[in-house]
C-alpha positions in Angstrom: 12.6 -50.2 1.9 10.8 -46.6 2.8 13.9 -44.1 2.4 13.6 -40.6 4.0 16.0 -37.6 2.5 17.0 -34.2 4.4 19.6 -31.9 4.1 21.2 -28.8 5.5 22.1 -26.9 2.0 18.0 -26.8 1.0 15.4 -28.4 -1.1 17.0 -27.2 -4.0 20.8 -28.2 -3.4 23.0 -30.0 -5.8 24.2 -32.7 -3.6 19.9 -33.2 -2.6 19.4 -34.2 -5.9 22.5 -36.2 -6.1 21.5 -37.8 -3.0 17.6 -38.6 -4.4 19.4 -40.2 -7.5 21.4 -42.7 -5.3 18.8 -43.4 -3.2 16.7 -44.3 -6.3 19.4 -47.5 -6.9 18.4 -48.7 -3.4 14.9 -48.1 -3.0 11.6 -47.0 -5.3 10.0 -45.6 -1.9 11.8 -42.0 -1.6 10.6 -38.6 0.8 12.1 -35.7 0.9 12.0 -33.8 3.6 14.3 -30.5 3.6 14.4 -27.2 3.8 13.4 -24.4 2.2 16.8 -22.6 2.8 20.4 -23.4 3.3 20.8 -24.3 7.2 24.8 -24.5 7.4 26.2 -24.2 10.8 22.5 -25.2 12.4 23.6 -27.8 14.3 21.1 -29.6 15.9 18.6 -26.7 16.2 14.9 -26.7 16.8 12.6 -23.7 16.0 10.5 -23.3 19.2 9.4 -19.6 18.9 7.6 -19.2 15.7 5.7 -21.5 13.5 7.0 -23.5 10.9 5.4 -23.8 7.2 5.8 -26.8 5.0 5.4 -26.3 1.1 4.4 -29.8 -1.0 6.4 -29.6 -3.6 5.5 -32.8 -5.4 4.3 -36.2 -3.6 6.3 -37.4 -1.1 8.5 -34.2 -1.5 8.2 -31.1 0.7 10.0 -28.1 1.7 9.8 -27.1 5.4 11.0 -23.2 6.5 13.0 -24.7 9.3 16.0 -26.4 10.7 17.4 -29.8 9.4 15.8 -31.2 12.8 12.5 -29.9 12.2 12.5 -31.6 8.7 13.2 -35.1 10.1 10.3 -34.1 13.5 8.3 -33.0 10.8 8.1 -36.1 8.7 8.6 -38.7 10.7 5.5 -37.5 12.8 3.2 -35.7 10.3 4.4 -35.9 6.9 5.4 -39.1 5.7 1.8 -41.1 5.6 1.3 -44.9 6.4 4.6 -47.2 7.4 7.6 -45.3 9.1 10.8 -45.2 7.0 13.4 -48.2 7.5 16.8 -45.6 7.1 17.0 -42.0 7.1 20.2 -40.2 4.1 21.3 -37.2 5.1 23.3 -34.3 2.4 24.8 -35.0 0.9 26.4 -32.3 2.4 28.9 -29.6 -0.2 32.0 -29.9 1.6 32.9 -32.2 4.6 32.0 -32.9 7.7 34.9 -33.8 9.6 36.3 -34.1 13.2 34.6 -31.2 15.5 32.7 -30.2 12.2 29.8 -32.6 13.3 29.1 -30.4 16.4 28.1 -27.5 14.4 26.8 -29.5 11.1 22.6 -29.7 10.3 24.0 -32.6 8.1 25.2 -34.3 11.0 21.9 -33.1 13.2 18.9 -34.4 10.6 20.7 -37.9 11.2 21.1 -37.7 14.6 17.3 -36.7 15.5 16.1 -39.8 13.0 18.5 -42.0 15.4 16.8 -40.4 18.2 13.0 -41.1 16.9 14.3 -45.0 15.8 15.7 -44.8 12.3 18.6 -46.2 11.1 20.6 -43.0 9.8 23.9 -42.1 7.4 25.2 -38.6 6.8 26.7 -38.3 3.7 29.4 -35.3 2.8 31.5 -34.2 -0.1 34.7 -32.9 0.3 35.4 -29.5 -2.3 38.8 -28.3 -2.3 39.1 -27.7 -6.3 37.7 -24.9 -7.2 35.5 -24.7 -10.6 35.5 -28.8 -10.2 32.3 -30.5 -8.9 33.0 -33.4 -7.1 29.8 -35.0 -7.3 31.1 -38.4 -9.2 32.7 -39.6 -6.7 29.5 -39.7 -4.4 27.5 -40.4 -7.7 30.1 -43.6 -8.3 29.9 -44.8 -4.6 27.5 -44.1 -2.7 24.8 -46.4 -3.8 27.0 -48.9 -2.9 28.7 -48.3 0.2 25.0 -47.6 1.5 23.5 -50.9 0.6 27.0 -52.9 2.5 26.1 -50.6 5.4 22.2 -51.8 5.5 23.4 -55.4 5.2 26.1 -55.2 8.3 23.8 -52.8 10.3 24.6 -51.1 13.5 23.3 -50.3 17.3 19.9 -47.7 17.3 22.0 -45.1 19.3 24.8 -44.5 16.4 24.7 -42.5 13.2 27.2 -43.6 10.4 29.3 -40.4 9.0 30.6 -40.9 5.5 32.8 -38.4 3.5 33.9 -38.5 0.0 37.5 -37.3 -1.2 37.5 -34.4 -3.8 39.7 -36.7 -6.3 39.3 -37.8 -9.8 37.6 -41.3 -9.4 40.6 -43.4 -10.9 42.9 -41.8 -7.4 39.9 -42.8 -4.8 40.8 -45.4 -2.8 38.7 -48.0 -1.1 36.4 -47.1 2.3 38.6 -46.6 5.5 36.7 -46.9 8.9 38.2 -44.3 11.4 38.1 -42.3 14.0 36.6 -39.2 14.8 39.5 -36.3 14.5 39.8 -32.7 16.0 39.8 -29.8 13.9 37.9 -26.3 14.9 36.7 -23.8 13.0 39.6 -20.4 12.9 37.1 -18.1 14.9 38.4 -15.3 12.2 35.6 -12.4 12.9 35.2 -9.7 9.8 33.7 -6.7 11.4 32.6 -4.8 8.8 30.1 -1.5 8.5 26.6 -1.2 7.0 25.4 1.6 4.6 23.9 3.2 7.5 27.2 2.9 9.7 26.3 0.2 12.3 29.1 -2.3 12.8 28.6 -6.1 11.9 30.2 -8.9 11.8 30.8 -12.2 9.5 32.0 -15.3 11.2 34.5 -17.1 8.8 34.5 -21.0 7.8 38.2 -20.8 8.0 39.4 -23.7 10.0 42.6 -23.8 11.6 45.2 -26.3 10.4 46.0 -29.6 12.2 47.9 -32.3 11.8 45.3 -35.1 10.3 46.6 -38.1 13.3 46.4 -41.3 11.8 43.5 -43.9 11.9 41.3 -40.5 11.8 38.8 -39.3 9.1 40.5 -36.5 8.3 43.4 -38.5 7.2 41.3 -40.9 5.4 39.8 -38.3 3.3 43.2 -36.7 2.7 44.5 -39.8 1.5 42.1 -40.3 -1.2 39.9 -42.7 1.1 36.1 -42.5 1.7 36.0 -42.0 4.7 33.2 -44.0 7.2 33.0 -43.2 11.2 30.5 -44.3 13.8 29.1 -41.5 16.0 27.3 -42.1 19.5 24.5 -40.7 20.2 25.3 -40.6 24.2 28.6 -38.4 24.8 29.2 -39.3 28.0 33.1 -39.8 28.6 33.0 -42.8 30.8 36.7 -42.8 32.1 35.9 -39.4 33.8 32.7 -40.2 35.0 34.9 -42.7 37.0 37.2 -40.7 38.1 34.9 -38.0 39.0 33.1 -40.6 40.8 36.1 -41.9 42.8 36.8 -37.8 43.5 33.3 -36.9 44.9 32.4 -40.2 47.0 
């Protein structure tokens, strides 16, 4: 099995080389394909207006000045060299992606645009709520394992599989929980703040506001202690209201 890596934190991430280390227990065919810096918040971006630059960092291992989307374009149709990979790993992402956070993460995107040119693909995300703790045993203890059930069950071309990891001491992790996308949204807190020179500016906060985790979601998976695993179409049409709209407008 070919494996392709990519990221939104950058080549040289933490949870990259995590990831690289678990995809070693499944495969001895690894690229990596990320970029140069963190892309957090990049969605699923592409750089259209300047060119991009790739840096080969080792073989089959390069660093690419662009989005997490460029990465995967990038080596699925110039960089990686003879057979197409059979599964695309994305992150693993520091902190998680949950609920409305896949709208806005890169983590999220690089899967969804290896979906989009035929690979199988799984996001992978760790939750960080302890601070001076790195959580990275519990993806380090699992992850190798919940990927190679995935491979064996499989699922349709058109969905990306979203996994998150609880930020728990490996003896309180429970078992894998499949579930639901849930809603959360970022607070839209705005620091305006002034530069040396006295020009306003302003930070957008990561803040999100705080909702009730509904049951049967991800976010209450993860806040339960469960790994968390939810399927995500690629096609968002909302069929119900397409009917509706339908009966409406005829």
């Amino acid at each position: 099995m070919r494996i392709l890596i990519s990221n939104d934190d950058g080549i040289n991430a933490p949870g990259l080389a995590v990831l690289e280390s678990v995809a070693a227990q499944v495969s001895d065919d690894v690229w990596v394909v990320a970029p140069e810096t963190e892309q957090s918040g990049a969605a699923h971006s592409l750089t259209l207006h300047r060119p991009l630059r790739v840096r080969h960092i080792a073989p089959q291992r390069f660093a690419v000045d662009g989005t997490p989307t460029d990465c995967v374009m990038l080596a699925l149709n110039k960089l990686i060299s003879g057979c197409r990979p059979d599964l695309m790993l994305s992150g693993i992402n520091m902190g998680a992606n949950l609920a409305d956070d896949v709208t806005y993460s890169g983590t999220i995107a690089a899967a969804f645009e290896a979906a989009l040119l035929g690979i199988p693909a799984i996001a992978l995300s760790q939750q960080w709520l302890r601070d001076g703790v790195e959580p990275w045993k519990v993806a380090e203890a699992h992850a190798g394992r919940l990927i190679s059930r995935l491979i064996s069950i499989g699922w349709p071309a058109d969905v990306v599989i979203n996994v998150n990891f609880p930020d728990r001491p490996l003896d309180q992790v429970e078992a894998a929980v499949v579930g639901r996308q849930g809603r959360r949204k970022y607070g839209d807190i705005l620091s305006e703040r002034v530069d040396p020179r006295g020009v306003p500016y302003y930070w957008i906060s990561g803040t999100r506001e705080a909702m009730p985790a509904a049951p049967g979601t991800d976010i209450a998976a993860v806040a339960n202690g469960a790994i968390s695993v939810t399927a995500l179409h690629l096609d968002m049409t909302d069929e119900a209201t397409c009917a509706e709209l339908q009966r409406a407008l005829s």
